[in-house]
Backbone as a ProteinNet text record, in pm:
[ID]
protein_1_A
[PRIMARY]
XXXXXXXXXXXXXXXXXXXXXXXXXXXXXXXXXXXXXXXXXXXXXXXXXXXXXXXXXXXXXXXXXXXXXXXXXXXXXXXXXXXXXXXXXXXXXXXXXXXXXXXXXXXXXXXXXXXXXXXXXXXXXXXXXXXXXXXXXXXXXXXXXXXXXXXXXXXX
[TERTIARY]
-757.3	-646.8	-677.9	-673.6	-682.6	-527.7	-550	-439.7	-455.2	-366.2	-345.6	-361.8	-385.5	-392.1	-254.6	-206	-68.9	-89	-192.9	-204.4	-146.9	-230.1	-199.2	-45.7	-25.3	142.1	227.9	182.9	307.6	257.5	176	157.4	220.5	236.1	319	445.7	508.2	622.9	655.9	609.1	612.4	639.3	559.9	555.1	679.4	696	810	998.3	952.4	1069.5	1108.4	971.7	964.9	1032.9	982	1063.5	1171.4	1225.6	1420.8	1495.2	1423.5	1503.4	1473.7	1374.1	1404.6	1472.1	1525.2	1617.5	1731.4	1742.7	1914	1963.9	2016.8	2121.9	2177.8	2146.4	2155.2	2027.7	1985	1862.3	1755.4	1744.8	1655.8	1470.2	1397.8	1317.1	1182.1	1213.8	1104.8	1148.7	1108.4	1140.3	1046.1	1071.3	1010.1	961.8	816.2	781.3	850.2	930.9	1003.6	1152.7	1198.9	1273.8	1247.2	1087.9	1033.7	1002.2	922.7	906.9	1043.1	1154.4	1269	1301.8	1319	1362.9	1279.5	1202.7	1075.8	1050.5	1100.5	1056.3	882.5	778.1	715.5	631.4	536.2	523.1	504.8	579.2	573	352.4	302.4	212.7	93.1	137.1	48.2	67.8	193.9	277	257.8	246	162.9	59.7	-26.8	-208.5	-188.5	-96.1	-143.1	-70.5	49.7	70.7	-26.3	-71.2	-208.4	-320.6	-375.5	-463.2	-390.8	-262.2	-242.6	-197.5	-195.4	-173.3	-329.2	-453.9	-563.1	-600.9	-550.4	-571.1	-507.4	-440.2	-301	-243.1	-222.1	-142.3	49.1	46.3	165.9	151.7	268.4	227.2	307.7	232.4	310.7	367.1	505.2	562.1	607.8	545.9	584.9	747.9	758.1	907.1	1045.5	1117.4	1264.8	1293.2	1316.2	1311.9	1167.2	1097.4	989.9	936.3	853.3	808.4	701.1	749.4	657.1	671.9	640.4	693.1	628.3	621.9	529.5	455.6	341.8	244.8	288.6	284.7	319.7	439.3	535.8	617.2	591.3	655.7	647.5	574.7	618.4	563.8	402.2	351.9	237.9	118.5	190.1	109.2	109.6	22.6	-9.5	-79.1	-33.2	-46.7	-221	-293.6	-467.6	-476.5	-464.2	-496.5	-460.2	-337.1	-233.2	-360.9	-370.4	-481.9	-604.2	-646.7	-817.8	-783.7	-686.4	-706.3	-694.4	-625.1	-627.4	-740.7	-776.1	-842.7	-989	-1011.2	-1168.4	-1159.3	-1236.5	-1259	-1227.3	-1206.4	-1166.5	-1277.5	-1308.4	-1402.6	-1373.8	-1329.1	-1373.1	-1465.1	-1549.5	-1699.4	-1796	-1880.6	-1991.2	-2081.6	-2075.5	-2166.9	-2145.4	-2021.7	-1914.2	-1913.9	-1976.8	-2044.7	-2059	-1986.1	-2029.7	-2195.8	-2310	-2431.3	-2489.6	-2354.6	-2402.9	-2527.5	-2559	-2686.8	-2631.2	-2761	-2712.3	-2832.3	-2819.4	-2989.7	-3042.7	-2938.6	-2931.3	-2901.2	-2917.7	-2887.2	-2985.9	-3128	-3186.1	-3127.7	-3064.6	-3038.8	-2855.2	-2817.5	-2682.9	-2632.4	-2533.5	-2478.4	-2350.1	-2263.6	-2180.9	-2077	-2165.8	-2154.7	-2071.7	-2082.6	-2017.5	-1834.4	-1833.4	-1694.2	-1631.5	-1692.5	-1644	-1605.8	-1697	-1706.2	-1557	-1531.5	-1373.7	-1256.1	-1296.4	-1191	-1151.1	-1259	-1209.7	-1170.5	-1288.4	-1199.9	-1035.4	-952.8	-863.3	-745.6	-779.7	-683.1	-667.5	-820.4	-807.5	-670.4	-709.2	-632.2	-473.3	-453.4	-321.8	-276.4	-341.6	-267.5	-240.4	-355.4	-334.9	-169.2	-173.3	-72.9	119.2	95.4	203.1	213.2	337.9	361.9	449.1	456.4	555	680.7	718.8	803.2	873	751.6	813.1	869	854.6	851.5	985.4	999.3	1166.3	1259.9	1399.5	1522	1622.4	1703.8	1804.8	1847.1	1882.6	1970.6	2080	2169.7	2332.3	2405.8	2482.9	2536.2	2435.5	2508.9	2443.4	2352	2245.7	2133.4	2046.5	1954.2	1857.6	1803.8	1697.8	1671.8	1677.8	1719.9	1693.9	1590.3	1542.2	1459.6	1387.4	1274.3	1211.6	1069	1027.3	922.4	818	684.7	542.6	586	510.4	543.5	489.7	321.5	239.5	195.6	203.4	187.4	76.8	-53.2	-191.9	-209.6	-194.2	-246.1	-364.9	-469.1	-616	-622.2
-114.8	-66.6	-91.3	-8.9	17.7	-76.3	-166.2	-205.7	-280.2	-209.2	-303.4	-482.1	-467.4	-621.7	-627.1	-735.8	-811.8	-756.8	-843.5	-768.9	-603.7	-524	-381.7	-359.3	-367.2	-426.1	-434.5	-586.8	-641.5	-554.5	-511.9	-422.2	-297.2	-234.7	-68.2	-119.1	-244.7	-294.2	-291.5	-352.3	-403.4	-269	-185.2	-26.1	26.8	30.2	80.1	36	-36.7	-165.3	-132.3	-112.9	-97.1	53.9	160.7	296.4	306.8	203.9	203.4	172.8	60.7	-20.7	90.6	207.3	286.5	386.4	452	480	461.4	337.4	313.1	277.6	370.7	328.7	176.9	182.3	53.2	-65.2	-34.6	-132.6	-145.3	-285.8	-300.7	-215	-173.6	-104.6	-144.6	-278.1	-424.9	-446.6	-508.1	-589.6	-763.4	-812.4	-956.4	-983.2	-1036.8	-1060.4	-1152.7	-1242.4	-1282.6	-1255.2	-1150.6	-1045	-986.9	-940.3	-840.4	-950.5	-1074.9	-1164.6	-1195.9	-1193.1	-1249.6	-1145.8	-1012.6	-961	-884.8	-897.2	-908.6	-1045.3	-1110.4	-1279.3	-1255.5	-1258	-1230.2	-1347.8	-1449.6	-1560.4	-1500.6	-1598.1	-1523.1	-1603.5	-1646.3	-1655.2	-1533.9	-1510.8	-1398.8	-1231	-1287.8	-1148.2	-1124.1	-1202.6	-1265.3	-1229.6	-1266.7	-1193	-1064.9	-1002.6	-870.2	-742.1	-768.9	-760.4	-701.5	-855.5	-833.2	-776.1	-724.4	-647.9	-484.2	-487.7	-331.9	-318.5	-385.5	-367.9	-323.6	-407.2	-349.3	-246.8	-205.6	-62.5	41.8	7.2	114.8	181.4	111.2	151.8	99.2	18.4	-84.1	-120.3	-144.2	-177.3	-312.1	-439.6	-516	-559.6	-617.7	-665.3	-789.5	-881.9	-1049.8	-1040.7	-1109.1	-1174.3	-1207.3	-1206.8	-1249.2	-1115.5	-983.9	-867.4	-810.3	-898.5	-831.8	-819.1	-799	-745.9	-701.3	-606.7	-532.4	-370.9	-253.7	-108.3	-11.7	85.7	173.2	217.1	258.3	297.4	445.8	493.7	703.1	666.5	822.6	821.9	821.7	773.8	756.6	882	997.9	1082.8	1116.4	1048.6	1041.2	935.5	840.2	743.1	726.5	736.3	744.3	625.5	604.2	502.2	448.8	564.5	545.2	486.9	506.1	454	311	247.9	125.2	58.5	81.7	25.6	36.3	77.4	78.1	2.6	-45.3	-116.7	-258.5	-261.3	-451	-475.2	-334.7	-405.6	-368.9	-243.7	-210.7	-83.4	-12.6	138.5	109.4	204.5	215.2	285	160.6	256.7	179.4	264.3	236.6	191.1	196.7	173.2	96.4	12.8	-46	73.4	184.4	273.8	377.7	379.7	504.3	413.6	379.5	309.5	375.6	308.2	355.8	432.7	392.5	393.5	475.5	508.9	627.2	549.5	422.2	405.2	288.2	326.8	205.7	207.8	153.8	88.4	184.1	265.8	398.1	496.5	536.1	649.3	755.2	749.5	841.5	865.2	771.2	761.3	785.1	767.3	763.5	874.7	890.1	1029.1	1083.2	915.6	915.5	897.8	930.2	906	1024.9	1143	1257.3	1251	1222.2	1250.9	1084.9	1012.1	905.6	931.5	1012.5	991	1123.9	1188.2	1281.2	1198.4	1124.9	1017.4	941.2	857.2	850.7	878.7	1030.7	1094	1150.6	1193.7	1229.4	1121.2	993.6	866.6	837.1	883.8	887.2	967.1	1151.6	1245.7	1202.7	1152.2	1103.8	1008.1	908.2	812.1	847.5	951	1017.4	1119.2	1161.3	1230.7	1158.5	987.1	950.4	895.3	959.3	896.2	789.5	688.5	616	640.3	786.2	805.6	885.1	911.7	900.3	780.4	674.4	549.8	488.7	518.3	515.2	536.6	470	535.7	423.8	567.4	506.4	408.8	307.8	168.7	164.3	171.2	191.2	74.8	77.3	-29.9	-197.2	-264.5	-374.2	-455.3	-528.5	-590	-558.8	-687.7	-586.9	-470.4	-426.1	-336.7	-393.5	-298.8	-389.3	-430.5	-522.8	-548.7	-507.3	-469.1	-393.7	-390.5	-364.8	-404.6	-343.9	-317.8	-297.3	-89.9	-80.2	53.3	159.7	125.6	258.5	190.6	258.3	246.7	313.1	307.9	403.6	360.5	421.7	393.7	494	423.1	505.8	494.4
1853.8	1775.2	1627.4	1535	1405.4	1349.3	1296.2	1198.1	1023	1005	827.1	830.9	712.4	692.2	636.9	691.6	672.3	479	401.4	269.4	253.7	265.3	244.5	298.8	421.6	447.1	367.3	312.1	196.4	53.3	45.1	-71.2	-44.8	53.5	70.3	76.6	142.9	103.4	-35.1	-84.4	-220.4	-269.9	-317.5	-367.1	-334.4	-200	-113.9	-218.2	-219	-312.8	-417.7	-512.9	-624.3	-669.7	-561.9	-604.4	-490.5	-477.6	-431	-526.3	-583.5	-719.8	-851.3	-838.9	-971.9	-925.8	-821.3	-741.7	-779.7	-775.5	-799.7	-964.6	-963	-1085.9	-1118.9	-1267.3	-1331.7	-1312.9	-1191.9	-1168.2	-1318.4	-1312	-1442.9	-1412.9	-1486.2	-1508.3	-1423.1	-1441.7	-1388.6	-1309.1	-1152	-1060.8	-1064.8	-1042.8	-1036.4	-900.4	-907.2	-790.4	-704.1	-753.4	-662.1	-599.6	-679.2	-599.8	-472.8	-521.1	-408	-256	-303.8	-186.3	-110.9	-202.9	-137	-70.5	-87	-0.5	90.2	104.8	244.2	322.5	273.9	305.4	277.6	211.3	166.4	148.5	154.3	79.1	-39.4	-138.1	-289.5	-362.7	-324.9	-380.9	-337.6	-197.9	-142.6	-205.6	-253.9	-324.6	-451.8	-506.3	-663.4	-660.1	-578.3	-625.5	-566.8	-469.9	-436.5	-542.4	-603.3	-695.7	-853.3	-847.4	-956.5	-955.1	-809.4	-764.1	-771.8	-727.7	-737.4	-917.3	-1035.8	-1129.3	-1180.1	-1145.5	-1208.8	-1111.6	-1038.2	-1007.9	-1026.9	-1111.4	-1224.2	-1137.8	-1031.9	-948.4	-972.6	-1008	-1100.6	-1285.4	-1342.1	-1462.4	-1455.1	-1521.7	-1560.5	-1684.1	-1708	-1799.4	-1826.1	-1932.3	-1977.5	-2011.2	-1986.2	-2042.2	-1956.6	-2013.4	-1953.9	-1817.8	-1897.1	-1850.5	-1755.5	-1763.1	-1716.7	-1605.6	-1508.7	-1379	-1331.7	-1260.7	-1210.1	-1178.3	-1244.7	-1159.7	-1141.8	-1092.9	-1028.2	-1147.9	-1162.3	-1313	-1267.6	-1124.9	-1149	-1061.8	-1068.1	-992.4	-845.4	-735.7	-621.2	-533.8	-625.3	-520.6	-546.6	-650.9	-651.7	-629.9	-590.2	-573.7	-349.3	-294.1	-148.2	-94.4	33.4	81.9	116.2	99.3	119.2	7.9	-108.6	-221	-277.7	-191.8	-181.7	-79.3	26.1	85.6	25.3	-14.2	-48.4	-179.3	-280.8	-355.6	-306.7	-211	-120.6	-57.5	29.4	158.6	134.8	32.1	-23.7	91.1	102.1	151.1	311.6	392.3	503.8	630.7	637.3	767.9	924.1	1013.8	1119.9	1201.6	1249.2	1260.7	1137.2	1167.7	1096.2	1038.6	1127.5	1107	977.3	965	860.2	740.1	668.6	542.2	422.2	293.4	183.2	186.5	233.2	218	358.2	449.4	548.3	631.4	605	666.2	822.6	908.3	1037.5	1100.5	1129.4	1235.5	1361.4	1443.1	1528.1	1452.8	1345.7	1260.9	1338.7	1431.8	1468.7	1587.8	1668.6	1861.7	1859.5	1769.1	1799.5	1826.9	1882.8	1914.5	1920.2	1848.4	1850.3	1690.3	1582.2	1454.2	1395.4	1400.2	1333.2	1417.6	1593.2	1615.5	1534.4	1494.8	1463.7	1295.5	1246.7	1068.5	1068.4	1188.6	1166.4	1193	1331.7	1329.5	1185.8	1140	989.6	904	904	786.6	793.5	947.4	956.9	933	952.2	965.8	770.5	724.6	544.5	495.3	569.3	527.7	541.4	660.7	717.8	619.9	611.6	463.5	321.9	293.4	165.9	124.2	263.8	325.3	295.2	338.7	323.2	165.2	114.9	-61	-4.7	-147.4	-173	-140.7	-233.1	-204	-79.2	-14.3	137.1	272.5	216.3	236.2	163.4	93	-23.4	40.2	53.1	91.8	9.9	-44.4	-198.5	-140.4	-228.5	-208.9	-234.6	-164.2	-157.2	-219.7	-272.7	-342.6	-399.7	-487.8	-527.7	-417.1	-451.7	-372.5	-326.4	-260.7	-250.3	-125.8	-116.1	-12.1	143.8	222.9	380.1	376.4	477.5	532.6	661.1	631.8	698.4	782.6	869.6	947.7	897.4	966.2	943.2	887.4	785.1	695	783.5	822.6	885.9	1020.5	1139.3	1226.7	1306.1	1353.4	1368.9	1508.5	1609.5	1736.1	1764.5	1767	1811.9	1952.1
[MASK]
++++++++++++++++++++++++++++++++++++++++++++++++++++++++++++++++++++++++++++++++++++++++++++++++++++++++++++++++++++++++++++++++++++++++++++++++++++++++++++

């Protein structure tokens, strides 16, 4: 079975969060990472570096101060969940064989490399597929967002 790392997880959470709260009216601009941990139950230090990893991937912008945070760098409907993963977890391959560098030790005997490199590539297309803001649903009155279980679900 193909699954996320608890990381990439709390990072599409996180994202997920971030364009509910610009969603709702009056919400301040910034969310604070420990907003976001609190209302995921989140450990907030694990939420803190993943955070800072999706900011140098301008995937988030951050802001110092009283007011300040964390919020989406594009709008929701442009930012996709392949791209939320490959900045946590590094590129996505199934197989040892489906490699940045295409190379494997049976690269002459194998026979099983091309239905595998579609399997991949289709599970890529599929994440690219889901936005943020498909993952979003407005936040109804004051507080914060429900709480919510595992975002993407992949049964191979």
């Amino acid at each position: 079975m193909l699954r996320l790392t608890k990381k990439a997880d709390y990072g599409l959470m996180a994202l997920k969060y971030l364009a509910e709260q610009a969603m709702t009216p009056g919400a301040a601009p910034a969310q604070s990472a420990k907003d976001i941990a609190e209302a995921y139950h989140i450990p907030p230090q694990l939420l803190a570096k993943i955070l800072q990893t999706l900011t140098r991937a301008n995937l988030l912008v951050s802001t110092a101060g009283t007011n300040g945070g964390y919020a989406l760098a594009r709008p929701a409907a442009e930012i996709n969940a392949f791209e939320v993963i490959r900045a946590i977890d590094g590129p996505l391959f199934i197989t040892s064989c489906i490699t940045i560098h295409g190379t494997c030790d049976l690269a002459g005997h194998c026979t099983i490399k091309e239905p595998l490199r579609k399997v991949n590539d289709s599970i890529k297309d599929l994440l690219s597929d889901i936005r943020i803001a498909d993952l979003a649903e407005p936040v109804e009155g004051e507080g914060h967002a429900p709480v919510a279980g595992g975002l993407v679900s992949i049964a191979v």
